[in-house]
PyMOL commands that place a pseudoatom at each C-alpha (Angstrom):
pseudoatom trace, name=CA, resn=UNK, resi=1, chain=A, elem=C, hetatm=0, pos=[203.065, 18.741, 30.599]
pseudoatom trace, name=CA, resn=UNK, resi=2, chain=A, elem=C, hetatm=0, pos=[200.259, 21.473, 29.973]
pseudoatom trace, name=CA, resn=UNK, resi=3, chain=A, elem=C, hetatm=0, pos=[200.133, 23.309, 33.298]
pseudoatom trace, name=CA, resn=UNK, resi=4, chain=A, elem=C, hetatm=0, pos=[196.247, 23.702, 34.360]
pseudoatom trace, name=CA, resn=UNK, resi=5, chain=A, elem=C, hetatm=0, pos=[195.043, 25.983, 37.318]
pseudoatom trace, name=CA, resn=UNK, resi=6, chain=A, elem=C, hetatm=0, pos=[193.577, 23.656, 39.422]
pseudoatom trace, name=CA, resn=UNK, resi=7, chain=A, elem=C, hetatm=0, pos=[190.288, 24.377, 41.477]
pseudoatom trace, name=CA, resn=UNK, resi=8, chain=A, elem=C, hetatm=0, pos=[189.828, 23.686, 45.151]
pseudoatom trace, name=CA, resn=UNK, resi=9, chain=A, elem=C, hetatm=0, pos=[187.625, 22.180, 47.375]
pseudoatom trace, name=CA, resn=UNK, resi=10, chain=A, elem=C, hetatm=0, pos=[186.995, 20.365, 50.502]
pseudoatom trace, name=CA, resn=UNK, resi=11, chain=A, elem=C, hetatm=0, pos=[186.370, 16.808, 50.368]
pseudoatom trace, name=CA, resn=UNK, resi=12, chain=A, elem=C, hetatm=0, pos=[183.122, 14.835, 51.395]
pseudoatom trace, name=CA, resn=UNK, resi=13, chain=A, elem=C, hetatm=0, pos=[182.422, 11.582, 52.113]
pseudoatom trace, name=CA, resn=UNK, resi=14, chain=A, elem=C, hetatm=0, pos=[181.836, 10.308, 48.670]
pseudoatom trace, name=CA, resn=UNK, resi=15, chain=A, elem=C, hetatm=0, pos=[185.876, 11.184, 47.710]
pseudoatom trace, name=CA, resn=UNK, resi=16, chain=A, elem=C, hetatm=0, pos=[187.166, 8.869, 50.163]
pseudoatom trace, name=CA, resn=UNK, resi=17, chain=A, elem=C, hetatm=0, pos=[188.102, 5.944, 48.155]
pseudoatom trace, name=CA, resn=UNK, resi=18, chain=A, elem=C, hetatm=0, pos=[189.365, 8.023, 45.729]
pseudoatom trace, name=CA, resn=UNK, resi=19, chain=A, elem=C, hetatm=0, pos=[191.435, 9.622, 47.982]
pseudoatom trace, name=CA, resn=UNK, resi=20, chain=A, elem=C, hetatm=0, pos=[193.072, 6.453, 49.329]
pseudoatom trace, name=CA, resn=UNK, resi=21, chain=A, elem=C, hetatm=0, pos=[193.898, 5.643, 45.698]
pseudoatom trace, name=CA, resn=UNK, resi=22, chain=A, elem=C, hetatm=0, pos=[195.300, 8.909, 44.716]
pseudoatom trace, name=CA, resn=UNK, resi=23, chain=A, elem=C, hetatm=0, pos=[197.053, 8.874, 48.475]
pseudoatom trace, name=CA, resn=UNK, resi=24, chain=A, elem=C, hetatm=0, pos=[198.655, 4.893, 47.776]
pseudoatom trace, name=CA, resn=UNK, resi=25, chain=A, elem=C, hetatm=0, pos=[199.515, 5.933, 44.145]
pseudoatom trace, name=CA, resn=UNK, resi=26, chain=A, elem=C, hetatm=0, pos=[201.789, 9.148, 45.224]
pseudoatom trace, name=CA, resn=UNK, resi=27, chain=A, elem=C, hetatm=0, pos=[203.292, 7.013, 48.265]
pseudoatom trace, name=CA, resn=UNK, resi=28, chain=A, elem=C, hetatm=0, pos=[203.622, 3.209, 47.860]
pseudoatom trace, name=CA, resn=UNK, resi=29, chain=A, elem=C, hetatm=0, pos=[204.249, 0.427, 45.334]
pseudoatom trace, name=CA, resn=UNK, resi=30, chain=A, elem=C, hetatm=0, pos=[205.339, 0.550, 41.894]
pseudoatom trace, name=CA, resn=UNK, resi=31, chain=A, elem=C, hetatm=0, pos=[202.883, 2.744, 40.341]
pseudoatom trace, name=CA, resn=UNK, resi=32, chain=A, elem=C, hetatm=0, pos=[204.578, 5.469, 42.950]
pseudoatom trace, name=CA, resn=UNK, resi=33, chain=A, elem=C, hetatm=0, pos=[207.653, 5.696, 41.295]
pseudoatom trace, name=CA, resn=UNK, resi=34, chain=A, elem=C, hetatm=0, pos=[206.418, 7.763, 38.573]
pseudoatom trace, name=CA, resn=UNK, resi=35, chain=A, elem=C, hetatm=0, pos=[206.709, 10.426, 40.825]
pseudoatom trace, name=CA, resn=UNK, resi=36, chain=A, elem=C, hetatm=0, pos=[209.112, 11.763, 42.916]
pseudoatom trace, name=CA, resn=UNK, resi=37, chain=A, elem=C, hetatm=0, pos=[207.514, 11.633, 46.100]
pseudoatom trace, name=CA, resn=UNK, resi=38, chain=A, elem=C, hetatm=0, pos=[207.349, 7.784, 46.622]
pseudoatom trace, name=CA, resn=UNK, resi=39, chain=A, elem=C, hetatm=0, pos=[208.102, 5.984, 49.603]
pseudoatom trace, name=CA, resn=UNK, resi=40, chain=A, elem=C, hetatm=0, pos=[208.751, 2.672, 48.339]
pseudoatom trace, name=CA, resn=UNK, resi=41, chain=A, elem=C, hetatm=0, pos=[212.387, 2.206, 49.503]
pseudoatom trace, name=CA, resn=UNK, resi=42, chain=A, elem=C, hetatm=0, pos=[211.274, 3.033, 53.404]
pseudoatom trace, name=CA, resn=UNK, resi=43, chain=A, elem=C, hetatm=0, pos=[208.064, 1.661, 53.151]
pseudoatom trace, name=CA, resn=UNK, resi=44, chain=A, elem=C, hetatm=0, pos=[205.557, -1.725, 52.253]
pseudoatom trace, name=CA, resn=UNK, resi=45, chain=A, elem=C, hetatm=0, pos=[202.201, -2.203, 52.841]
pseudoatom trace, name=CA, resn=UNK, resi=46, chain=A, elem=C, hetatm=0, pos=[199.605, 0.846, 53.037]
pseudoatom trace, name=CA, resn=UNK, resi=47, chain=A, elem=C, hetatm=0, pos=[199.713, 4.106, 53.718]
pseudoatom trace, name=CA, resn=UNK, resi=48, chain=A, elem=C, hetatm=0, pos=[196.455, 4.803, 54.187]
pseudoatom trace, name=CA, resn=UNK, resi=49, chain=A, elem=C, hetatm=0, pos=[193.271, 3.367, 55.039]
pseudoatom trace, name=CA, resn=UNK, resi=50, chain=A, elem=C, hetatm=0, pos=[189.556, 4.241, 54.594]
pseudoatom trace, name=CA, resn=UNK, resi=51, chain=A, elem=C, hetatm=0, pos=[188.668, 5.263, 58.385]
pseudoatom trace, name=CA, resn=UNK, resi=52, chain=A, elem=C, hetatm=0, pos=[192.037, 7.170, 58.648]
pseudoatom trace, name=CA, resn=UNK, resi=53, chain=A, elem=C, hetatm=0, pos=[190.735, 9.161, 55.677]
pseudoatom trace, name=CA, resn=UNK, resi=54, chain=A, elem=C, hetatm=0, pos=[187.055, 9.493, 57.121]
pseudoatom trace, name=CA, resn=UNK, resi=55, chain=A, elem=C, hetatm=0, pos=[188.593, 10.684, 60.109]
pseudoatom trace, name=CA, resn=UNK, resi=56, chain=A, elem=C, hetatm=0, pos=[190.410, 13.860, 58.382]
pseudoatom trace, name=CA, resn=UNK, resi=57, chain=A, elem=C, hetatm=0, pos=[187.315, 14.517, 55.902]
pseudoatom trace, name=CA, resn=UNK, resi=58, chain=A, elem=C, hetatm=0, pos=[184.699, 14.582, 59.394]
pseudoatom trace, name=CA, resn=UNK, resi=59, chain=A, elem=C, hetatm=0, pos=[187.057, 16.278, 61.314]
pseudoatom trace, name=CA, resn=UNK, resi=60, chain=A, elem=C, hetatm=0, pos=[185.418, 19.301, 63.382]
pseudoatom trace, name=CA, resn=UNK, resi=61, chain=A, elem=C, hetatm=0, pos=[188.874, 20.857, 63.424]
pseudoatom trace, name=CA, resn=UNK, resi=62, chain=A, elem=C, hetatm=0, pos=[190.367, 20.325, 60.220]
pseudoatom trace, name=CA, resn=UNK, resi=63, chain=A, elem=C, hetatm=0, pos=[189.591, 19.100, 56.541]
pseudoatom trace, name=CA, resn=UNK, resi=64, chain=A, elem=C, hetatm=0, pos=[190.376, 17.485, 53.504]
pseudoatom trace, name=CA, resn=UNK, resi=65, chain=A, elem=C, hetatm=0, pos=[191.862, 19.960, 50.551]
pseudoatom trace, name=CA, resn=UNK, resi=66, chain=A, elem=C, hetatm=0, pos=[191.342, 18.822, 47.115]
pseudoatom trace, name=CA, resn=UNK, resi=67, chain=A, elem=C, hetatm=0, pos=[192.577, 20.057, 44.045]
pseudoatom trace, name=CA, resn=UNK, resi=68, chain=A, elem=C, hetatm=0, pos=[190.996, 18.923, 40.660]
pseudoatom trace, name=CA, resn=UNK, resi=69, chain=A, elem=C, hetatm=0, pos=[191.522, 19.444, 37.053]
pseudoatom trace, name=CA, resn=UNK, resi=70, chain=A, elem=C, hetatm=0, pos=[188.310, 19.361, 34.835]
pseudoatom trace, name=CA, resn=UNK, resi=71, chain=A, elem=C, hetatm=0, pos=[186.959, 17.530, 38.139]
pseudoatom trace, name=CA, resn=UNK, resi=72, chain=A, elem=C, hetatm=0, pos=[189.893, 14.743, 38.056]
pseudoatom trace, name=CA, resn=UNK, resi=73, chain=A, elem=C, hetatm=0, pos=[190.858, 14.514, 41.376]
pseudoatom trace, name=CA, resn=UNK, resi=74, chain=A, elem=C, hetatm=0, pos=[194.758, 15.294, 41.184]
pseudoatom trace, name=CA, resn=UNK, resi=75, chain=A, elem=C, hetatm=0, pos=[196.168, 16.215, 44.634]
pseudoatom trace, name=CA, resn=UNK, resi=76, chain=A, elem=C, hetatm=0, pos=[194.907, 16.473, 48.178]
pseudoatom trace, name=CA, resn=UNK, resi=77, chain=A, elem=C, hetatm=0, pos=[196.202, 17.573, 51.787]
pseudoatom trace, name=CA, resn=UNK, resi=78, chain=A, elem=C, hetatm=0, pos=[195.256, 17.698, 55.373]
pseudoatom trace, name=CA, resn=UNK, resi=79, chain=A, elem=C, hetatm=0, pos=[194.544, 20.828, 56.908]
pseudoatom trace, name=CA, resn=UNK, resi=80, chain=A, elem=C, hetatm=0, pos=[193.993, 21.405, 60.908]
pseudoatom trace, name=CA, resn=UNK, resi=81, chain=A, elem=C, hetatm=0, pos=[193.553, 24.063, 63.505]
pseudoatom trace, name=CA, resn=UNK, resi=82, chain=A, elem=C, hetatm=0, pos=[195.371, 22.855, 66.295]
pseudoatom trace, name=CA, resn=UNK, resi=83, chain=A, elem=C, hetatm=0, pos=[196.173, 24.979, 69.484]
pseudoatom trace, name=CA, resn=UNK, resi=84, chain=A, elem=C, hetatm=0, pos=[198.696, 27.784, 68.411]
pseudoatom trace, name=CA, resn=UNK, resi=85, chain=A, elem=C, hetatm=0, pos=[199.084, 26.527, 64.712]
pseudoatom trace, name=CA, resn=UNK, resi=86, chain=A, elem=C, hetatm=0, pos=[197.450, 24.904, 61.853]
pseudoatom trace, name=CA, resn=UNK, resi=87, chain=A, elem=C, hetatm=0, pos=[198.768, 21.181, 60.530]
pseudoatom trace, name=CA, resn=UNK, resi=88, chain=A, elem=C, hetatm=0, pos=[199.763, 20.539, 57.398]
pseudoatom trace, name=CA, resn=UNK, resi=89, chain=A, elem=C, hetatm=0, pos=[199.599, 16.558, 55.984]
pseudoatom trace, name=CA, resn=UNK, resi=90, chain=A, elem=C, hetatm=0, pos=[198.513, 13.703, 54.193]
pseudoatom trace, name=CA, resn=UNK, resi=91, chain=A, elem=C, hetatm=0, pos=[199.669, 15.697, 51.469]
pseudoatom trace, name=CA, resn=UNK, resi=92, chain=A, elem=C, hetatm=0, pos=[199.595, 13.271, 47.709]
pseudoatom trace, name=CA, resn=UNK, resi=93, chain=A, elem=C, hetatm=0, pos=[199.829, 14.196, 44.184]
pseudoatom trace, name=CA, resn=UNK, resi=94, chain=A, elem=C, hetatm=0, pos=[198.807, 11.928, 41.414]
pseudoatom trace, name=CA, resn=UNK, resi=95, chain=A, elem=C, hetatm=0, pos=[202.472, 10.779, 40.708]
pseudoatom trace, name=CA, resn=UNK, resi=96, chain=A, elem=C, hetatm=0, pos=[201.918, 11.450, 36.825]
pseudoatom trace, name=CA, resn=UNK, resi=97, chain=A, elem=C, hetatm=0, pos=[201.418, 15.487, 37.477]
pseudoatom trace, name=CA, resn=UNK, resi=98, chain=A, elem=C, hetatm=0, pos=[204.121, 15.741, 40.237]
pseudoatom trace, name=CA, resn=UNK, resi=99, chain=A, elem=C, hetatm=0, pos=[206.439, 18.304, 38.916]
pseudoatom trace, name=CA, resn=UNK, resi=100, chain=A, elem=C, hetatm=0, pos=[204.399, 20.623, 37.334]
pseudoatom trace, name=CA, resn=UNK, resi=101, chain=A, elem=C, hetatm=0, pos=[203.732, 22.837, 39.953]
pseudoatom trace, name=CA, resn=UNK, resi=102, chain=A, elem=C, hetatm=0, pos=[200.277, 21.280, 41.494]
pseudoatom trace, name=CA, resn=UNK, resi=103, chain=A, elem=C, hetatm=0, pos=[201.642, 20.725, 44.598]
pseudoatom trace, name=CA, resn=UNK, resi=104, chain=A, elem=C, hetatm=0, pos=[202.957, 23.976, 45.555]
pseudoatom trace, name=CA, resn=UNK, resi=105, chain=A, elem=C, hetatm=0, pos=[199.698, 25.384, 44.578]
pseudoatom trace, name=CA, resn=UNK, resi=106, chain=A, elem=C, hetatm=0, pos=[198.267, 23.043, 46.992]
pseudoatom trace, name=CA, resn=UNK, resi=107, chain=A, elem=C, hetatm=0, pos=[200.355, 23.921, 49.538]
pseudoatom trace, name=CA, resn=UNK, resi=108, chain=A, elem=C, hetatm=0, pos=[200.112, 27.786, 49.268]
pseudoatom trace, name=CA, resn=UNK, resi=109, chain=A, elem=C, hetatm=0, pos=[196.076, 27.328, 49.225]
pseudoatom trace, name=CA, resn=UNK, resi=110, chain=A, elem=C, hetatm=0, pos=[196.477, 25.653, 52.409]
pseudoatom trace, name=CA, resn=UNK, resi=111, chain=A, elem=C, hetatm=0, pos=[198.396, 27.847, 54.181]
pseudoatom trace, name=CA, resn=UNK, resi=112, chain=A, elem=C, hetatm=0, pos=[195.982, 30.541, 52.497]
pseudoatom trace, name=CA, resn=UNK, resi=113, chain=A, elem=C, hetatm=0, pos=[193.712, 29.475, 54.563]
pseudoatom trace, name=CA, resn=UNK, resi=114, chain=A, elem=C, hetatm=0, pos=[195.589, 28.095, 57.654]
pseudoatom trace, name=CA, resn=UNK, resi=115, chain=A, elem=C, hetatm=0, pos=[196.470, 31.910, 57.687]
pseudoatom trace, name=CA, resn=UNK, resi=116, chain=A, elem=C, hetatm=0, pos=[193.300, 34.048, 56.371]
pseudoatom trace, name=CA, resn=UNK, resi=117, chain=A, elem=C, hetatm=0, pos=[190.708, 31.707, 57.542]
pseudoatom trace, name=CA, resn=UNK, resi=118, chain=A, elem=C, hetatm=0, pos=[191.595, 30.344, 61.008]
pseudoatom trace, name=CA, resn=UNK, resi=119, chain=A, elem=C, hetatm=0, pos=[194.188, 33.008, 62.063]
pseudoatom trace, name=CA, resn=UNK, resi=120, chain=A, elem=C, hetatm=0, pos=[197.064, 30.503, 62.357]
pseudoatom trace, name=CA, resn=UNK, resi=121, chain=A, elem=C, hetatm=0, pos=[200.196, 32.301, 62.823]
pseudoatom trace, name=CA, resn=UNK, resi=122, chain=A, elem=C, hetatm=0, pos=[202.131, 29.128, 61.599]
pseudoatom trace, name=CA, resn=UNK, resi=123, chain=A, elem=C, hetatm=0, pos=[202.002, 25.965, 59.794]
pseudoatom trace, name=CA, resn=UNK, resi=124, chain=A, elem=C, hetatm=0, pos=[203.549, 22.533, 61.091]
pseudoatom trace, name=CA, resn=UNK, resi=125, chain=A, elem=C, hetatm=0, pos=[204.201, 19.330, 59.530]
pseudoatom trace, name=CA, resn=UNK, resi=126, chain=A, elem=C, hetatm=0, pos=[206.204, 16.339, 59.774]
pseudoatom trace, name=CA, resn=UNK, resi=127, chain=A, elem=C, hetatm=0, pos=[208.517, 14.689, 57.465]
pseudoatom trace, name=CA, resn=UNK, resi=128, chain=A, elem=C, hetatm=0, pos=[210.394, 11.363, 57.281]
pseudoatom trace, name=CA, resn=UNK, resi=129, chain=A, elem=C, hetatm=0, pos=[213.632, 12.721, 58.405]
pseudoatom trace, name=CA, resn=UNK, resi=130, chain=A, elem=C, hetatm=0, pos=[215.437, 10.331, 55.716]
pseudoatom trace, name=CA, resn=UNK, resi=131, chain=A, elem=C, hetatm=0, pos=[213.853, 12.000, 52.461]
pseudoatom trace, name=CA, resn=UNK, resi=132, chain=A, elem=C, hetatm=0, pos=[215.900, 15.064, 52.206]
pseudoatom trace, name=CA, resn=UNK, resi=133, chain=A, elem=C, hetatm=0, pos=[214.847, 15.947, 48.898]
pseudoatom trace, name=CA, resn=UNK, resi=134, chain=A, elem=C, hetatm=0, pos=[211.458, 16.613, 50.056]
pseudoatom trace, name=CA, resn=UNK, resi=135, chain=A, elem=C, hetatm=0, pos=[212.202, 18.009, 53.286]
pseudoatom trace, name=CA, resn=UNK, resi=136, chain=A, elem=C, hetatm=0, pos=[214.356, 20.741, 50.565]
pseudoatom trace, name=CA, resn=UNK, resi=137, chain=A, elem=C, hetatm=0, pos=[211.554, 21.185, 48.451]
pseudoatom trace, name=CA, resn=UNK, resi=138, chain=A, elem=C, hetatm=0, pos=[209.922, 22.277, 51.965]
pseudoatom trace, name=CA, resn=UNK, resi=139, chain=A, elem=C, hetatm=0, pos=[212.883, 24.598, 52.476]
pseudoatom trace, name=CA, resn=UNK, resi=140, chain=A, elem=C, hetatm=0, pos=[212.442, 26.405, 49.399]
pseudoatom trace, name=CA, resn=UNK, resi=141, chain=A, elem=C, hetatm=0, pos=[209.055, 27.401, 50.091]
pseudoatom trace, name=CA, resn=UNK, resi=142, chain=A, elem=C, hetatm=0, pos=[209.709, 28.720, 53.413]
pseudoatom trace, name=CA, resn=UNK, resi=143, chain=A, elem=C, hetatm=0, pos=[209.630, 25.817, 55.861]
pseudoatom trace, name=CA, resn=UNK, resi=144, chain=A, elem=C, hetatm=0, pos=[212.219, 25.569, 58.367]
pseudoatom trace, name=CA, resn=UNK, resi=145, chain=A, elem=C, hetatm=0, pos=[214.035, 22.315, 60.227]
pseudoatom trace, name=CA, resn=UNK, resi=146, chain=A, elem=C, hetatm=0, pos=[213.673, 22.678, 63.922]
pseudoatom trace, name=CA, resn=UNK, resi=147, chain=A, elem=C, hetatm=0, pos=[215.369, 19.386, 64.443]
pseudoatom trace, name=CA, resn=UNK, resi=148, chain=A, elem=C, hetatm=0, pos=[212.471, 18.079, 66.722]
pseudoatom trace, name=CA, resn=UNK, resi=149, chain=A, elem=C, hetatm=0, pos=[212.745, 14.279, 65.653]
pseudoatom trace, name=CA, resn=UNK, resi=150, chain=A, elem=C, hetatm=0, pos=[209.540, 12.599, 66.714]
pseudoatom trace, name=CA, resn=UNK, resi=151, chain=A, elem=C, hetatm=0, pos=[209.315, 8.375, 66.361]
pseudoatom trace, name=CA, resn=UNK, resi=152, chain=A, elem=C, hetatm=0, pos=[207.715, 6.625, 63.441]
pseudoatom trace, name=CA, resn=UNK, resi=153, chain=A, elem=C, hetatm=0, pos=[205.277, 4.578, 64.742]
pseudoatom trace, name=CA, resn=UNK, resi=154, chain=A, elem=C, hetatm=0, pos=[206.512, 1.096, 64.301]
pseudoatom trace, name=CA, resn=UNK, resi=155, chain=A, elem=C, hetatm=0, pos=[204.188, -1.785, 65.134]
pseudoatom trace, name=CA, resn=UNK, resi=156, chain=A, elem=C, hetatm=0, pos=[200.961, 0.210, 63.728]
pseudoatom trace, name=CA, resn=UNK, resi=157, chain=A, elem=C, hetatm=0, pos=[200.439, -1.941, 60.341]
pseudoatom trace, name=CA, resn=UNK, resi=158, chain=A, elem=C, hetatm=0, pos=[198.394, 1.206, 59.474]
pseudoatom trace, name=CA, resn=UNK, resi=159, chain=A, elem=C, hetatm=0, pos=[201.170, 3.410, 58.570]
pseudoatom trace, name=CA, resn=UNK, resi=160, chain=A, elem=C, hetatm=0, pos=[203.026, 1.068, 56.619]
pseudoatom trace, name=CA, resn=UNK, resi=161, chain=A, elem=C, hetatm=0, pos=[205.626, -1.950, 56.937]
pseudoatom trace, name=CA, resn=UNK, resi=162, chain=A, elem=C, hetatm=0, pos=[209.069, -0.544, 57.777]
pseudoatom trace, name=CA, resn=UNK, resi=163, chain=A, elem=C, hetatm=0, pos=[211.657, -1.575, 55.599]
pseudoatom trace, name=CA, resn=UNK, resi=164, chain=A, elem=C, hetatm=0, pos=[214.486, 0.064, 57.694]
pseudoatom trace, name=CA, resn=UNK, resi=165, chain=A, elem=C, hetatm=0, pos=[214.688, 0.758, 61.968]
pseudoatom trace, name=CA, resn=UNK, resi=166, chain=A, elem=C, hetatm=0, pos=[216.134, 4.400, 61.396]
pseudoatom trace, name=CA, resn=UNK, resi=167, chain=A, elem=C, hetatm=0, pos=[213.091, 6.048, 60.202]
pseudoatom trace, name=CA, resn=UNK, resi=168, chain=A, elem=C, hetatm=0, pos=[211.794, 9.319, 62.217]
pseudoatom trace, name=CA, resn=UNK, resi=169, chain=A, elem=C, hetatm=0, pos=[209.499, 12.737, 61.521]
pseudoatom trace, name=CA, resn=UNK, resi=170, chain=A, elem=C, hetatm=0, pos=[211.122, 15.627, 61.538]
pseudoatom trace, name=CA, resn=UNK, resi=171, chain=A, elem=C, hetatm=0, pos=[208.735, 18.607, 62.271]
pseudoatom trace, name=CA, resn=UNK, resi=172, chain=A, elem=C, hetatm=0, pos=[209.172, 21.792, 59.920]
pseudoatom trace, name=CA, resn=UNK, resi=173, chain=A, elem=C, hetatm=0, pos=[207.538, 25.046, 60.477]
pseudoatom trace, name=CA, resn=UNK, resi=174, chain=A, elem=C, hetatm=0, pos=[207.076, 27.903, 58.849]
pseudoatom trace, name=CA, resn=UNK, resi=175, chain=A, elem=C, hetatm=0, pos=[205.795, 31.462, 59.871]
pseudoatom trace, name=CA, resn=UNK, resi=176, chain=A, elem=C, hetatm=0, pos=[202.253, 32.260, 58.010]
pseudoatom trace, name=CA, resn=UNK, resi=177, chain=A, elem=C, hetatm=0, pos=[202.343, 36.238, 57.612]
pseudoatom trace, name=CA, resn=UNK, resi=178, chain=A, elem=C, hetatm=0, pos=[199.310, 37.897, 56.230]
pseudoatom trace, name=CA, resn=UNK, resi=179, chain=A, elem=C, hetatm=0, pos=[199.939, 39.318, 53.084]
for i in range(1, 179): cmd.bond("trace and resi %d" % i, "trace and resi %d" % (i + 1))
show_as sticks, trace
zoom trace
C-alpha cells in the first residue's frame, strides 16, 4: 500500500451518509473483515445511525475529524471537550487502508488538538473490553487501562445486536503534554 499524508478537516452536514458508510464498513458485516478493526464476532445489526452522526457533526462541544486522501473520505473520529478532558470516539477507517498508518495519524491530529486547541490535559475513550488487540494498539501509543469497566448498553438496537452477554467499555486515558 502507497502511504499518502492525509488532510484533515471537520465534517459538515453533507458528509453524514458517508460517514455512516465508512463508520458500518470499518465495524460491522462482511465487508468489515477486510480490516482489522471489525466487530462482527460481538456484534449484528448497526453501528451507527444518521441522527447519532448529526448529533457529533452539530455538536457545540465537540466535532467530527475527517481525514481524506485526494478528497476520498478514508477515516474519521469524534472529538469532545468535556469537563476536565477531551473524548476520543467513533473512531473508523475504511477497512481497505487499515494498517497503513492512517489511523494513528488520525489519532495524533486529534489529540493535537484535544491538547493545543481546547487545553485538554487528557484524552478518554472507551473500548470493548473483549478486543484486546485494539485496546494494545491503544497501549502502544500511550493510552493507559484504568480498569473502569462501564456497561454496554444492551436493549438500545442503536448500538448494535449483541451476540454475546459479557461485553463491557473499558475507559483508557492518556496524559496530553504539550510538546
Amino acid at each position: 500500500m502507497t502511504h499518502v499524508s492525509p488532510s484533515f478537516r471537520t465534517a459538515t452536514e453533507a458528509d453524514i451518509p458517508a460517514l455512516v458508510a465508512l463508520i458500518e464498513s470499518a465495524y460491522r458485516g462482511d465487508a468489515s473483515r477486510v480490516g482489522w478493526t471489525t466487530e462482527a464476532d460481538l456484534l449484528d445489526g448497526q453501528r451507527i445511525d444518521s441522527d447519532m452522526v448529526e448529533a457529533v457533526v452539530n455538536s457545540e462541544n465537540g466535532l467530527m475529524l475527517l481525514a481524506e486522501n485526494d478528497g476520498a473520505l478514508d477515516a474519521c473520529c469524534q472529538v469532545e471537550k468535556r469537563a476536565d478532558h477531551a473524548y476520543f470516539g467513533t473512531f473508523a477507517v475504511r477497512p481497505d487502508r487499515q494498517g497503513g498508518g492512517l489511523g494513528k495519524a488520525l489519532l495524533a491530529e486529534a489529540e493535537r488538538i484535544a491538547r493545543d486547541e481546547w487545553g485538554a490535559p487528557e484524552m478518554h475513550m472507551t473500548v470493548i473490553s473483549l478486543r484486546e488487540d485494539l485496546i494494545a494498539w491503544y497501549v502502544r501509543r500511550g493510552y493507559v487501562r484504568t480498569g473502569d469497566l462501564r456497561p454496554f448498553p444492551y436493549g438500545d438496537e442503536r448500538y448494535g445486536l449483541p451476540k454475546r452477554d459479557d461485553l463491557t467499555f473499558e475507559l483508557l486515558t492518556k496524559k496530553l503534554h504539550r510538546a
